[in-house]
C-alpha positions, 0 to 999 in steps of 0.5 A: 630606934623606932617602936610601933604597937599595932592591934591583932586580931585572932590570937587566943594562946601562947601558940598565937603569941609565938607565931607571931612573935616569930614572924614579926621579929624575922623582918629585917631591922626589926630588934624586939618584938612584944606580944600582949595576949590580952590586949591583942597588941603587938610592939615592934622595935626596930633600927629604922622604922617598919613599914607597916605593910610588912607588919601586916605580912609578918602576921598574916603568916603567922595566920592572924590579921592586923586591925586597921 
């Protein structure tokens, strides 16, 4: 298992919590996505760990941007 926590930035609702809990959790391998609203954080588990670039692809499709 391998768990990331990545930062989001743009997420305002519940639309934005599910849109990317969406996208992120169609990546392949991924098991378990959590989505703070708050913090603007997202945590993805996973079998094998992500690569970070698909993160970032998961939540550009959902319309937000990850911070780096």
């Amino acid at each position: 298992m391998a768990t990331q926590t990545y930062t989001v930035t743009g997420m305002t609702c519940s639309h934005c919590v599910n849109s990317v809990s969406a996208e992120a959790g169609a990546i392949p391998g991924v098991t378990d996505v959590q989505v703070d609203l708050a913090s603007g954080t997202v945590t993805v588990t996973s079998d094998q760990p992500v690569d970070e670039t698909a993160v970032a692809a998961a939540v550009d499709g959902a319309g937000y941007e990850l911070a780096r």
